[in-house]
HTML snippet that shows the backbone in 3Dmol.js (N, CA, C, O; Angstrom):
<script src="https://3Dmol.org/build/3Dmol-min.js"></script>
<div id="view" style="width:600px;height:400px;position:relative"></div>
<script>
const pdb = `
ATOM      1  N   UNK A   1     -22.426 -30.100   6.312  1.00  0.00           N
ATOM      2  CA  UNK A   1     -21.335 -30.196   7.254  1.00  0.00           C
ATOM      3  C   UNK A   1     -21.848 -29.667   8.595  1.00  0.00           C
ATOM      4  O   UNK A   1     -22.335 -28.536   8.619  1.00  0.00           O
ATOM      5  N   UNK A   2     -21.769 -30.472   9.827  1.00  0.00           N
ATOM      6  CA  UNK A   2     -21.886 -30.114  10.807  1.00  0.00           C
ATOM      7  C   UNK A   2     -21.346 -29.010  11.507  1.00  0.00           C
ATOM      8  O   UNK A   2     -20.241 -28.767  11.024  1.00  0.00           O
ATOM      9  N   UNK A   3     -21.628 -28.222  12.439  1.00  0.00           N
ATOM     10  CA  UNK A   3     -20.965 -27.266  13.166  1.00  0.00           C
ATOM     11  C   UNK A   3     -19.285 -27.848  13.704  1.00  0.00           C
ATOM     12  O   UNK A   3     -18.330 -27.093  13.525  1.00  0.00           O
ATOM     13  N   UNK A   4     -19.147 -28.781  14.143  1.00  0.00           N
ATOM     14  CA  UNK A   4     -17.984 -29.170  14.630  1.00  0.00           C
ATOM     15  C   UNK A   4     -16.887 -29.360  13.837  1.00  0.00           C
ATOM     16  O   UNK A   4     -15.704 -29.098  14.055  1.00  0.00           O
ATOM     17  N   UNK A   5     -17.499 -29.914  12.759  1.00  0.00           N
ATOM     18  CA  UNK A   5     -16.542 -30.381  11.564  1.00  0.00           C
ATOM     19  C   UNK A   5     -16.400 -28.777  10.735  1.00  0.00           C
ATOM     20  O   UNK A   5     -15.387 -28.563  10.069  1.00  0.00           O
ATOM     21  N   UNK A   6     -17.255 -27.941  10.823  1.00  0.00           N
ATOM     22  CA  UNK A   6     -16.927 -26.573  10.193  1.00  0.00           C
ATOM     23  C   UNK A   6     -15.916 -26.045  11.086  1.00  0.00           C
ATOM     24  O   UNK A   6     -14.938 -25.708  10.419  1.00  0.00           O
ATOM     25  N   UNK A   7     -15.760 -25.843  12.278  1.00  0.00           N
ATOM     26  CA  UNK A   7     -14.939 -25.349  12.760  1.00  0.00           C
ATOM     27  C   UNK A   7     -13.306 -26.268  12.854  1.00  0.00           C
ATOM     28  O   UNK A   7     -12.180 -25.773  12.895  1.00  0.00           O
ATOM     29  N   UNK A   8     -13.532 -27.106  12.862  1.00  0.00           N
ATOM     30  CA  UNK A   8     -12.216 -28.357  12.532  1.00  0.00           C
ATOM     31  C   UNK A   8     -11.938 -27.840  11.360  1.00  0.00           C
ATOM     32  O   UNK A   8     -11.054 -26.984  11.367  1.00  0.00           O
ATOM     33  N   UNK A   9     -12.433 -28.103  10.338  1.00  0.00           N
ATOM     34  CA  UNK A   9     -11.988 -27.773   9.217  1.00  0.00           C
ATOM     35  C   UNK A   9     -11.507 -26.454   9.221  1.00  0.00           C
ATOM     36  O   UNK A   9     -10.500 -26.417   8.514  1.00  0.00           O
ATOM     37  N   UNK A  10     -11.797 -25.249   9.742  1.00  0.00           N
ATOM     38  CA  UNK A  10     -11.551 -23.468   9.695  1.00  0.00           C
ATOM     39  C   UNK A  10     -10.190 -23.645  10.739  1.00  0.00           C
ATOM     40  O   UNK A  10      -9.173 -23.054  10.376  1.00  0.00           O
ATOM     41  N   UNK A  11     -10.145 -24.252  11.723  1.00  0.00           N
ATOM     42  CA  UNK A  11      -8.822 -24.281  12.317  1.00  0.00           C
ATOM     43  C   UNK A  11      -7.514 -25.128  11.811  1.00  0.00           C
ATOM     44  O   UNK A  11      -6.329 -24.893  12.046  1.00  0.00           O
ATOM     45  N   UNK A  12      -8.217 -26.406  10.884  1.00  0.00           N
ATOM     46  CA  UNK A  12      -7.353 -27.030  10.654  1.00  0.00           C
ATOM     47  C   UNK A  12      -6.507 -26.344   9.144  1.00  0.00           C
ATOM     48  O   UNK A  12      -5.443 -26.778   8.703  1.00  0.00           O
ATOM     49  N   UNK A  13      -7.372 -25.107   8.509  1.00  0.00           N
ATOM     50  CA  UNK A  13      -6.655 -24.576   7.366  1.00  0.00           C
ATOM     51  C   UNK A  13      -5.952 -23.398   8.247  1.00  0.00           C
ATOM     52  O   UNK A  13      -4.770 -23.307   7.916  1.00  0.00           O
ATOM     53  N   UNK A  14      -6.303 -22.485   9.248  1.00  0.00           N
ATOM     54  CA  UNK A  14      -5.088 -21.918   9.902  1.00  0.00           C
ATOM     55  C   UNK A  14      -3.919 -22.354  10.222  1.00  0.00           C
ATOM     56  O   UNK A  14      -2.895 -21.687  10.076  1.00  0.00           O
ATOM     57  N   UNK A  15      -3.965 -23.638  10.740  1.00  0.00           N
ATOM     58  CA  UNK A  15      -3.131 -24.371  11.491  1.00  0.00           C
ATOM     59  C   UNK A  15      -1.672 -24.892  10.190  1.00  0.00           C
ATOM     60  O   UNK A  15      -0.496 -25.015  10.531  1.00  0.00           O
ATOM     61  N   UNK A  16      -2.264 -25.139   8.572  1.00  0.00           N
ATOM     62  CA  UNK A  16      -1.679 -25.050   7.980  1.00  0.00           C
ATOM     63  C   UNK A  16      -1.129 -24.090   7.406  1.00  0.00           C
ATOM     64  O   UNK A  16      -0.087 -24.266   6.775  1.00  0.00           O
ATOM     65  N   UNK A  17      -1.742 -22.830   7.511  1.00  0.00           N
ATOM     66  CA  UNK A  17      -1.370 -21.552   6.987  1.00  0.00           C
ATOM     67  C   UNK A  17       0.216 -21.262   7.825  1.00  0.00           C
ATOM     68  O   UNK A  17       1.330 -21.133   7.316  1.00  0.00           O
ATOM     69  N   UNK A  18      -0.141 -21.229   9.096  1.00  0.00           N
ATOM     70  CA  UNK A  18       0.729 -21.467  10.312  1.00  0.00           C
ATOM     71  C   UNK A  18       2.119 -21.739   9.742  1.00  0.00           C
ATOM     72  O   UNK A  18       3.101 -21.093   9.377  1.00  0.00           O
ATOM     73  N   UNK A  19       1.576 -23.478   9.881  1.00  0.00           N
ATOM     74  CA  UNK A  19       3.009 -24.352   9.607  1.00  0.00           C
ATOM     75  C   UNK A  19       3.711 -23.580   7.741  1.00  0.00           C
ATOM     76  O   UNK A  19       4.902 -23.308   7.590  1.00  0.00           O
ATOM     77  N   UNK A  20       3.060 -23.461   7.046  1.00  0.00           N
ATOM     78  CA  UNK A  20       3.676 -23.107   5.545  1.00  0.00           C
ATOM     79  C   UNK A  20       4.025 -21.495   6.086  1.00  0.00           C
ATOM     80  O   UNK A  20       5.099 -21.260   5.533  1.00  0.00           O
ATOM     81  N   UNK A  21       3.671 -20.355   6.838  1.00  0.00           N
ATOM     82  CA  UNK A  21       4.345 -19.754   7.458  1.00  0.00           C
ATOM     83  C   UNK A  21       5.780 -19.939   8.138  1.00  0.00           C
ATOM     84  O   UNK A  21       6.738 -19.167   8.107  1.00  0.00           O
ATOM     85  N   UNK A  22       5.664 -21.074   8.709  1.00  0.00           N
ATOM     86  CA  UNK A  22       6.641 -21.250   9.694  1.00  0.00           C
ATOM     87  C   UNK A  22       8.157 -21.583   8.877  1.00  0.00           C
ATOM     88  O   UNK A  22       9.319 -21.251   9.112  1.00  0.00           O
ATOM     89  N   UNK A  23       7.441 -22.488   7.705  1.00  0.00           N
ATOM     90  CA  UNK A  23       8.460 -23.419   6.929  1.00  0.00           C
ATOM     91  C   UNK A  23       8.751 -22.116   5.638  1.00  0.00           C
ATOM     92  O   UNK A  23       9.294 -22.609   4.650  1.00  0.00           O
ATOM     93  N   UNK A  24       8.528 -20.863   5.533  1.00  0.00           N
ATOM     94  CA  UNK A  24       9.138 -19.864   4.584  1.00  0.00           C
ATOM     95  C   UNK A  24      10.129 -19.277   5.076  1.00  0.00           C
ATOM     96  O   UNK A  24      11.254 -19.122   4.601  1.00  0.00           O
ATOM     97  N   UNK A  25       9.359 -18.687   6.809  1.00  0.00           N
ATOM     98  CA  UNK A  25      10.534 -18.187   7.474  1.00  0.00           C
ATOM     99  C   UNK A  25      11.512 -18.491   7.830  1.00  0.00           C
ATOM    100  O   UNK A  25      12.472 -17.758   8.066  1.00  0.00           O
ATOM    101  N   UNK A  26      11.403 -20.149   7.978  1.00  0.00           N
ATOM    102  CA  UNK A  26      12.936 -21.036   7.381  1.00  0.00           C
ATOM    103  C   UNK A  26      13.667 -21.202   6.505  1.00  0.00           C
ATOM    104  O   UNK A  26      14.854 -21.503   6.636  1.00  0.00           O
ATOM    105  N   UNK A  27      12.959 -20.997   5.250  1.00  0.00           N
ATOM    106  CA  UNK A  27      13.493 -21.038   4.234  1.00  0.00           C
ATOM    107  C   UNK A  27      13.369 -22.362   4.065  1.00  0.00           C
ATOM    108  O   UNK A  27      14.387 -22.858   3.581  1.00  0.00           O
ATOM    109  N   UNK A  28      12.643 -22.995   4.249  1.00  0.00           N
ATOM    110  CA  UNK A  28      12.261 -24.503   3.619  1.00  0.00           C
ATOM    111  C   UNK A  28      11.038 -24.370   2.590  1.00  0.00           C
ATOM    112  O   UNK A  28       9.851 -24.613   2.813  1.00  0.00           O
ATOM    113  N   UNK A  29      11.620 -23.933   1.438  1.00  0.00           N
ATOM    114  CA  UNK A  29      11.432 -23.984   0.318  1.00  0.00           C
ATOM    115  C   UNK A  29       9.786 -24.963   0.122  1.00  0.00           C
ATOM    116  O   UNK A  29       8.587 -24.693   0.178  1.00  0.00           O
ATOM    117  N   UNK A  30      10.739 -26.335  -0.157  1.00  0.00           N
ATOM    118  CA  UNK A  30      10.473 -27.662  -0.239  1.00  0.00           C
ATOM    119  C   UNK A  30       9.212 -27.885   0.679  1.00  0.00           C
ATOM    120  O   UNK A  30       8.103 -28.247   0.286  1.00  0.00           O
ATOM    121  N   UNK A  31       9.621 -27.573   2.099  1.00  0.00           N
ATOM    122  CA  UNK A  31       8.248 -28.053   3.355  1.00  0.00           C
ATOM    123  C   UNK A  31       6.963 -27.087   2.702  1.00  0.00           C
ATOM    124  O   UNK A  31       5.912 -27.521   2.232  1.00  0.00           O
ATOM    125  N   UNK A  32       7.423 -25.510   2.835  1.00  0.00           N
ATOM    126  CA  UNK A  32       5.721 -24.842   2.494  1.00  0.00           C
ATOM    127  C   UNK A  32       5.186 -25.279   0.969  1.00  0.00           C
ATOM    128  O   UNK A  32       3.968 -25.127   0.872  1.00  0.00           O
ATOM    129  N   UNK A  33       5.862 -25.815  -0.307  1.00  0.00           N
ATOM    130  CA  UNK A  33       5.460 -26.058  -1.670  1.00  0.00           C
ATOM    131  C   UNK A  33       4.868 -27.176  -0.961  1.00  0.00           C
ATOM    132  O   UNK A  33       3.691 -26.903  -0.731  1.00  0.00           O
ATOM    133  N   UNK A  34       5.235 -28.494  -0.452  1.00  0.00           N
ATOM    134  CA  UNK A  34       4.965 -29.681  -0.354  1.00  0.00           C
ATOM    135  C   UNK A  34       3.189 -29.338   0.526  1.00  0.00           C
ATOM    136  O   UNK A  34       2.160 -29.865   0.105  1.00  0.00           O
ATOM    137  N   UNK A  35       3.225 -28.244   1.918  1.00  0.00           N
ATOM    138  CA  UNK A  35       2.049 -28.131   2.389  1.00  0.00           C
ATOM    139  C   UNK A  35       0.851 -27.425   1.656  1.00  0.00           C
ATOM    140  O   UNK A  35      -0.362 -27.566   1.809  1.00  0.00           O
ATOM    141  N   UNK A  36       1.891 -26.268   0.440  1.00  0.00           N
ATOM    142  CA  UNK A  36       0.632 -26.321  -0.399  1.00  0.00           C
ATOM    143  C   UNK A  36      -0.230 -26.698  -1.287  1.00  0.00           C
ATOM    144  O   UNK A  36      -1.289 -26.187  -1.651  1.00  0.00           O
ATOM    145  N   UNK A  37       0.376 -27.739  -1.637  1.00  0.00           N
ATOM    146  CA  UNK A  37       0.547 -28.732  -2.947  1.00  0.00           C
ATOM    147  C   UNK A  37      -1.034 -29.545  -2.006  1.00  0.00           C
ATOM    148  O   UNK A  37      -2.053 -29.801  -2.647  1.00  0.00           O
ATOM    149  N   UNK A  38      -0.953 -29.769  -0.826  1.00  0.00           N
ATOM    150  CA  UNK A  38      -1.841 -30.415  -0.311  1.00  0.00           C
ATOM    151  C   UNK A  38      -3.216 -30.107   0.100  1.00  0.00           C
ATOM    152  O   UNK A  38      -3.954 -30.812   0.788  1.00  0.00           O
ATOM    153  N   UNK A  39      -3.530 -28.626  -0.565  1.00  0.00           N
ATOM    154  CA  UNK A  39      -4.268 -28.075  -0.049  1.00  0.00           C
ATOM    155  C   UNK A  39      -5.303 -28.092  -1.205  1.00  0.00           C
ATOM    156  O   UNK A  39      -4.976 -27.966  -2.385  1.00  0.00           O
ATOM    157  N   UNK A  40      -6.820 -28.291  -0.691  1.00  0.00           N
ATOM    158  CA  UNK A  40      -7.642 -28.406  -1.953  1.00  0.00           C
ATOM    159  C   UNK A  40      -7.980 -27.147  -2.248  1.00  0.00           C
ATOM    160  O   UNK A  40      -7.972 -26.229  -1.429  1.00  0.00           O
ATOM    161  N   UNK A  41      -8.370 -27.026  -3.733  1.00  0.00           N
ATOM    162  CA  UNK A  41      -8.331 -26.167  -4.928  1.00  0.00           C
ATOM    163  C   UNK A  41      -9.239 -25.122  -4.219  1.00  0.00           C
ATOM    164  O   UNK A  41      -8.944 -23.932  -4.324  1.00  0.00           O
ATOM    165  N   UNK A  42     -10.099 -25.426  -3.653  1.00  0.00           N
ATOM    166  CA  UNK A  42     -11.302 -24.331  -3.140  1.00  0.00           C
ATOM    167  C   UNK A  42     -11.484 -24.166  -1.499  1.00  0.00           C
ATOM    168  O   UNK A  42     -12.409 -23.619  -0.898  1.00  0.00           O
ATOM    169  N   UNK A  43     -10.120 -24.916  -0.890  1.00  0.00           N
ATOM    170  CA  UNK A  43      -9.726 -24.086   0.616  1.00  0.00           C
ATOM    171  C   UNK A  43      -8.129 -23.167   0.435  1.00  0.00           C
ATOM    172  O   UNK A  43      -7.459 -22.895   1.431  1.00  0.00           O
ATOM    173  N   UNK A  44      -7.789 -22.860  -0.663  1.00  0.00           N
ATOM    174  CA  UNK A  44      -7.012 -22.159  -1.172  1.00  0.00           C
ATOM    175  C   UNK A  44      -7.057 -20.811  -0.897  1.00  0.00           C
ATOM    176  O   UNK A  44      -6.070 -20.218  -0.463  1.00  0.00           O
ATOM    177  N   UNK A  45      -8.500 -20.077  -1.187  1.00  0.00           N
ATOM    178  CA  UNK A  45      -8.188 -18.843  -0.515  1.00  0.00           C
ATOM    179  C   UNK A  45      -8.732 -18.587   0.861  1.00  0.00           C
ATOM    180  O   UNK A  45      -9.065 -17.547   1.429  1.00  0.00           O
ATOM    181  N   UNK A  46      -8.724 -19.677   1.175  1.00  0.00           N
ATOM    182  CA  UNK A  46      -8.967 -19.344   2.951  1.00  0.00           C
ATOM    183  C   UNK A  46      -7.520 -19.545   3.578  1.00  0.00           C
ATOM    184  O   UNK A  46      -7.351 -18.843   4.575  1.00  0.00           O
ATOM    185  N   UNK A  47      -6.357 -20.400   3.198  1.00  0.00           N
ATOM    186  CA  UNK A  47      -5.690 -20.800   3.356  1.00  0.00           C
ATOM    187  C   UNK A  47      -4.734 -19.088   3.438  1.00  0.00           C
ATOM    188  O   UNK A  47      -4.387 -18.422   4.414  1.00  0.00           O
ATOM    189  N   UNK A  48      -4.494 -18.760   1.343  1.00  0.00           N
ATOM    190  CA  UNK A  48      -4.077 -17.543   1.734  1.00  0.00           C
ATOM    191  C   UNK A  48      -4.534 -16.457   2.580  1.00  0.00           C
ATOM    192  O   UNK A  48      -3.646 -15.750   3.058  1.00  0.00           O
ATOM    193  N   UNK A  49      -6.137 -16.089   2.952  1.00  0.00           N
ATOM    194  CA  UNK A  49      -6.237 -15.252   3.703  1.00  0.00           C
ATOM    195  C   UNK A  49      -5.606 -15.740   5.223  1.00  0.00           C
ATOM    196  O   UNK A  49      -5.223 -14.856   5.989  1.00  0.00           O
ATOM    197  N   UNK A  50      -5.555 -16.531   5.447  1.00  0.00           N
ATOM    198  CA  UNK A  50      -5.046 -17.532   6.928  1.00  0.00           C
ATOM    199  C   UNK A  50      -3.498 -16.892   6.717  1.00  0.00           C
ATOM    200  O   UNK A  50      -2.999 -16.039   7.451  1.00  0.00           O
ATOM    201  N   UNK A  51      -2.883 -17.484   5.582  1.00  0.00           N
ATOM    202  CA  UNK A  51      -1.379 -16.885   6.225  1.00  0.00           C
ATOM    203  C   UNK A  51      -1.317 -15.552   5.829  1.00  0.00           C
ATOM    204  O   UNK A  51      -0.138 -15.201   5.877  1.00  0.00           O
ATOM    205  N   UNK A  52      -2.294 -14.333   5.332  1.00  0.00           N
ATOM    206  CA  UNK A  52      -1.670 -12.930   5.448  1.00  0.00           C
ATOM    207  C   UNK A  52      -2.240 -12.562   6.689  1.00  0.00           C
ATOM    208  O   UNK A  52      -1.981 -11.414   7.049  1.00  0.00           O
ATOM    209  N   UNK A  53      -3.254 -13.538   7.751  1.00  0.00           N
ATOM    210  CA  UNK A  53      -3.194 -13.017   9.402  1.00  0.00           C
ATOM    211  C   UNK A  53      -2.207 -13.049   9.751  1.00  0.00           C
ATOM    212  O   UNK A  53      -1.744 -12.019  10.242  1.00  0.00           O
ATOM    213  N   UNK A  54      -1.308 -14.377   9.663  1.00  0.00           N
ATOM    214  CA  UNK A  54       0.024 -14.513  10.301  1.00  0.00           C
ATOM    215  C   UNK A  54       0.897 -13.579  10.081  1.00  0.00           C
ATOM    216  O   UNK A  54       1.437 -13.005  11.027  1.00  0.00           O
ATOM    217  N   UNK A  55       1.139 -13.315   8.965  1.00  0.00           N
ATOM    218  CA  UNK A  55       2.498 -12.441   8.361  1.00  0.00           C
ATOM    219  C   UNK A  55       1.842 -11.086   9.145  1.00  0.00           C
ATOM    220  O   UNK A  55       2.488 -10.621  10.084  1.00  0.00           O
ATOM    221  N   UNK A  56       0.906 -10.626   8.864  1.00  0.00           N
ATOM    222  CA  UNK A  56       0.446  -9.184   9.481  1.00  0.00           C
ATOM    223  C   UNK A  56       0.585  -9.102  11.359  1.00  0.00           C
ATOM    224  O   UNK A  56       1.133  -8.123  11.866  1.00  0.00           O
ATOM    225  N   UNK A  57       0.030 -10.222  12.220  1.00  0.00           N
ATOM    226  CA  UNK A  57       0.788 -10.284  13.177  1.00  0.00           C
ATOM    227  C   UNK A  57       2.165  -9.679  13.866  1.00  0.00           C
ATOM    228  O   UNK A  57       2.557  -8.859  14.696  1.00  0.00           O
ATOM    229  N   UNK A  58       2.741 -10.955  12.655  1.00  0.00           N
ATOM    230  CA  UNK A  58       4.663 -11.293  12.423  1.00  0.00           C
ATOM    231  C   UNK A  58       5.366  -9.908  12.360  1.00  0.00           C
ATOM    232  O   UNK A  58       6.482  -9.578  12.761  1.00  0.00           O
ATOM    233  N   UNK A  59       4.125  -8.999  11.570  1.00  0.00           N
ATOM    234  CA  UNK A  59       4.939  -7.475  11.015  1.00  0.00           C
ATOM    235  C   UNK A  59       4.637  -6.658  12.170  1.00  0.00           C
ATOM    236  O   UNK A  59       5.269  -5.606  12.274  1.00  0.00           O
ATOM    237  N   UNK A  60       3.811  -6.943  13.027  1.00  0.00           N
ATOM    238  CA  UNK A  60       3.434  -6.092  13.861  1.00  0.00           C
ATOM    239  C   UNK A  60       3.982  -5.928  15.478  1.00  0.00           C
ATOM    240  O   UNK A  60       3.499  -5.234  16.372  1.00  0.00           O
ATOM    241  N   UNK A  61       5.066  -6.747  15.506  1.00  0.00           N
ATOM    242  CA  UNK A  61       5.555  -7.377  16.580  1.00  0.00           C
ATOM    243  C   UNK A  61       5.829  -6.706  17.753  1.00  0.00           C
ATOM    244  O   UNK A  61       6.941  -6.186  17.659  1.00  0.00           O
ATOM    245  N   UNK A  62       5.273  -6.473  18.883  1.00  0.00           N
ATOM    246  CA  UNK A  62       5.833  -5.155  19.953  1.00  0.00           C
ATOM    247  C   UNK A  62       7.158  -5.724  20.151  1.00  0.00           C
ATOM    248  O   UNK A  62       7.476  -6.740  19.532  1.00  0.00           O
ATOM    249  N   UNK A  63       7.978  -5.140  20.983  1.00  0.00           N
ATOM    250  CA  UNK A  63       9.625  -5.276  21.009  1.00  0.00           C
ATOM    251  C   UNK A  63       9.584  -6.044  22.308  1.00  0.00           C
ATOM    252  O   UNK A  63       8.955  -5.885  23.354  1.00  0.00           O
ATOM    253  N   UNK A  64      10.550  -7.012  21.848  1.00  0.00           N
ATOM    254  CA  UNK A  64      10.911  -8.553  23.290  1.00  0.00           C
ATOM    255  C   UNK A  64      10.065  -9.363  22.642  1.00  0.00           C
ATOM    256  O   UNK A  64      10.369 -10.476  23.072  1.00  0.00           O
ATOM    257  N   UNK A  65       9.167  -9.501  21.854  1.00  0.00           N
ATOM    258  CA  UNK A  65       8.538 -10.502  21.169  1.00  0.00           C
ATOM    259  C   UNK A  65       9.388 -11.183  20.065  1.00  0.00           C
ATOM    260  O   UNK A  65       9.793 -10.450  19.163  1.00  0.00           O
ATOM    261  N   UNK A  66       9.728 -12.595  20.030  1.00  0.00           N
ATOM    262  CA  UNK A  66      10.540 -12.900  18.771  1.00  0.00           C
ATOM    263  C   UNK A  66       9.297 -13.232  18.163  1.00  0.00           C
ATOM    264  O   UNK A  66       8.139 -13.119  18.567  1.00  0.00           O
ATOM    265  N   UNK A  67       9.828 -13.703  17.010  1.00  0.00           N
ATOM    266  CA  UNK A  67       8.993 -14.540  15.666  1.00  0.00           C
ATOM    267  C   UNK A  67       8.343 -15.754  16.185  1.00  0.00           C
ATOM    268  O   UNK A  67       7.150 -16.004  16.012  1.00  0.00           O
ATOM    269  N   UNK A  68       9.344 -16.655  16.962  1.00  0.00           N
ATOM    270  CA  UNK A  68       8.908 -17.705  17.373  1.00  0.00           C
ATOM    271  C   UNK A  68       7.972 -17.977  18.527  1.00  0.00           C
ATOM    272  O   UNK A  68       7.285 -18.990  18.654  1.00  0.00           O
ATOM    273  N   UNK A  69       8.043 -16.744  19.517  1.00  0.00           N
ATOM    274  CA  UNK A  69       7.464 -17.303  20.334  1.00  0.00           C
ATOM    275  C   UNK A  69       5.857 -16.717  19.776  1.00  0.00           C
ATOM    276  O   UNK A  69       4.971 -17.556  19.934  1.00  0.00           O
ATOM    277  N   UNK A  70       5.559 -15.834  19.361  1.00  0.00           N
ATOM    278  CA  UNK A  70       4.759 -15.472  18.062  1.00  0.00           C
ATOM    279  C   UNK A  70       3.854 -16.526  17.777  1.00  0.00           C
ATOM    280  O   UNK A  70       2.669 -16.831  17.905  1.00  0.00           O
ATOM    281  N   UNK A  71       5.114 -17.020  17.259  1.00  0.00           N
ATOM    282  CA  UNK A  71       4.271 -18.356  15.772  1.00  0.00           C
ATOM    283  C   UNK A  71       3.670 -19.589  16.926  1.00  0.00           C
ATOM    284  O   UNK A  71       2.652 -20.210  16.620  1.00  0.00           O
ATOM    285  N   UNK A  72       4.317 -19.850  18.131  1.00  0.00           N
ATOM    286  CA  UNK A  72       3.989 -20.305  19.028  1.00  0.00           C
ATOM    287  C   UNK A  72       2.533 -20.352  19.795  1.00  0.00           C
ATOM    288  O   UNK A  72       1.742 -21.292  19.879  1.00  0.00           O
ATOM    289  N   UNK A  73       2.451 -19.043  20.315  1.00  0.00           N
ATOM    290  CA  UNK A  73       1.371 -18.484  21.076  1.00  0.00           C
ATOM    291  C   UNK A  73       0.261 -18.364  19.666  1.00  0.00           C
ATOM    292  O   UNK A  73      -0.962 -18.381  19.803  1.00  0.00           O
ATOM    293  N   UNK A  74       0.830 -18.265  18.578  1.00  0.00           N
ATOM    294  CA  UNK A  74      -0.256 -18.104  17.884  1.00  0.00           C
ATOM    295  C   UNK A  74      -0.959 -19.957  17.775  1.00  0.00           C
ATOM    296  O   UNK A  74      -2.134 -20.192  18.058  1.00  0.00           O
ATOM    297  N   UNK A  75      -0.090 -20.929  17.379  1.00  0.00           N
ATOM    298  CA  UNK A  75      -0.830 -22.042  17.173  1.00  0.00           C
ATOM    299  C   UNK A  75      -1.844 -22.696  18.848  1.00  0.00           C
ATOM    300  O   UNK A  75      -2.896 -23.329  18.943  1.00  0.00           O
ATOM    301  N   UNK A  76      -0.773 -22.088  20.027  1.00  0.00           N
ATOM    302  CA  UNK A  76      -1.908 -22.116  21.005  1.00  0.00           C
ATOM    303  C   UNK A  76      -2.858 -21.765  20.881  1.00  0.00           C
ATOM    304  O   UNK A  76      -3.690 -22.646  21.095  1.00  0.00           O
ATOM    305  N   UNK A  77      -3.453 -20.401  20.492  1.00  0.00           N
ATOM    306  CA  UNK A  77      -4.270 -19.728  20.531  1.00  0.00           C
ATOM    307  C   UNK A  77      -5.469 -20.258  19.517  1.00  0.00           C
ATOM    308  O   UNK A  77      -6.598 -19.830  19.756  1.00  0.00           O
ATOM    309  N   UNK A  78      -5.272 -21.288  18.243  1.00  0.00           N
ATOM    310  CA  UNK A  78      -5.728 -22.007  17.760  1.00  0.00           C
ATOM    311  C   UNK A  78      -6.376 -23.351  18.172  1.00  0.00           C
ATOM    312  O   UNK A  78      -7.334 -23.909  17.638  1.00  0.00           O
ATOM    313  N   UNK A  79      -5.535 -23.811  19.400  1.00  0.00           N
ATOM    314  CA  UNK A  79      -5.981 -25.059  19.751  1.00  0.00           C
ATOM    315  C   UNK A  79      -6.660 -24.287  20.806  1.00  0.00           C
ATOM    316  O   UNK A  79      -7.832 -24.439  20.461  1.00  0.00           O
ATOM    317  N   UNK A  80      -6.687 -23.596  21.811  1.00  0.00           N
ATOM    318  CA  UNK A  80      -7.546 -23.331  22.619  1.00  0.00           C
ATOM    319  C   UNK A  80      -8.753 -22.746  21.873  1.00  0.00           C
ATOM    320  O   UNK A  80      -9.827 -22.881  22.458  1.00  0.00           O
ATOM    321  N   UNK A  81      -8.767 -22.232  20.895  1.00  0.00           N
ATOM    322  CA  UNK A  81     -10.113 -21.699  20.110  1.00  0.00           C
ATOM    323  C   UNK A  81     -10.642 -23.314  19.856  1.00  0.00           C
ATOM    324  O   UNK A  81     -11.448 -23.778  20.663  1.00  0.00           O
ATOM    325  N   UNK A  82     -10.315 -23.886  19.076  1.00  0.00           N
ATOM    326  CA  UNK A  82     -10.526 -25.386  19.035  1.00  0.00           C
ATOM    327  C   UNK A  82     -11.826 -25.951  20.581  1.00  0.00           C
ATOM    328  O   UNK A  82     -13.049 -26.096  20.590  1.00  0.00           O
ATOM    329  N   UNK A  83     -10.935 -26.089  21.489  1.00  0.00           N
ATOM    330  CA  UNK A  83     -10.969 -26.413  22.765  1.00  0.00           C
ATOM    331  C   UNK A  83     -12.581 -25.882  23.795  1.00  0.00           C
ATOM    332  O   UNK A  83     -13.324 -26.242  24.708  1.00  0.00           O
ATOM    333  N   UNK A  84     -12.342 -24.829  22.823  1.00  0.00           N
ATOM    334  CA  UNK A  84     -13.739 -23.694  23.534  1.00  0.00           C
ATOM    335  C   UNK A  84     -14.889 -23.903  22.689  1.00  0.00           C
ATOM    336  O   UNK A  84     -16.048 -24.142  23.027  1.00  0.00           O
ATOM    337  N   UNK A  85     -14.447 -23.789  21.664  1.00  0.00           N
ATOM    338  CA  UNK A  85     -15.832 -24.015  20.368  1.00  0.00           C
ATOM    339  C   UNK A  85     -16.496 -25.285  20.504  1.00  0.00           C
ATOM    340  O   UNK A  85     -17.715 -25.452  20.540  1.00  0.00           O
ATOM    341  N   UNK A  86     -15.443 -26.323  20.590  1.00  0.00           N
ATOM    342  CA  UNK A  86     -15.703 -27.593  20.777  1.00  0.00           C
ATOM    343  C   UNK A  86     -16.359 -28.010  22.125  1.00  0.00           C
ATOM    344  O   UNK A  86     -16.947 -29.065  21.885  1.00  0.00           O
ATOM    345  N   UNK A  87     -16.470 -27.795  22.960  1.00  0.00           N
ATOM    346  CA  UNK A  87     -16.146 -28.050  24.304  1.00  0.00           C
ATOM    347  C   UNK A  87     -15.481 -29.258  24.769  1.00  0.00           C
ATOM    348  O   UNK A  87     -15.810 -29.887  25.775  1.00  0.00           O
ATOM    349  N   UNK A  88     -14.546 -29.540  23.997  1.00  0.00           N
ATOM    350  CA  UNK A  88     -13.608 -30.049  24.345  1.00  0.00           C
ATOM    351  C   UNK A  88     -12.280 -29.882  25.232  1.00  0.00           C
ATOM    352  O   UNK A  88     -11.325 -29.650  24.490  1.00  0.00           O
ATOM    353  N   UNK A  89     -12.008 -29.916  26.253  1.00  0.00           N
ATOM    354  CA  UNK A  89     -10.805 -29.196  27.189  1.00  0.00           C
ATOM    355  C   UNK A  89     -11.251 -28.175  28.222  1.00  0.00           C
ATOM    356  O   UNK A  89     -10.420 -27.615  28.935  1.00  0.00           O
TER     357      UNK A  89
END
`;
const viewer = $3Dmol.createViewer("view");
viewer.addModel(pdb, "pdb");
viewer.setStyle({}, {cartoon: {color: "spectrum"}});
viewer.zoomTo();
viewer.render();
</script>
């Protein structure tokens, strides 16, 4: 696997950690089973270590920060890592 595609791939299992984050704290049941259901057998624990960054974040929140804008700035912060690694953007 190439360098580019390693890092695609390492952002693109945050990026799901993210969203199955996003879809608990909704309480959409259904959305995070369905995103994990999709996840292969041996990016599984990258996946869970990916969403206990998020939740540890989420817990750590200074005050005037919601959840969302959080979960927000965090998937930016993914695509601009993306953006830089890549030199793309």
């Amino acid at each position: 696997m190439n360098t580019d595609s390693t890092i695609k791939r390492s952002l693109d299992l945050k990026r799901t950690a993210l969203a199955v984050f996003r879809a608990s704290c909704a309480d959409d049941d259904a959305g995070a089973a369905a995103l994990l259901a999709g996840i292969a057998p041996a990016d599984e624990p990258a996946v869970g270590h990916a969403i206990n960054e998020v939740a540890a974040g989420a817990l750590s929140l200074p005050a005037g920060i919601t959840l969302d804008a959080f979960l927000d700035a965090y998937g930016l912060a993914i695509d601009r890592t993306e953006r830089k690694l890549t030199g793309r953007g």
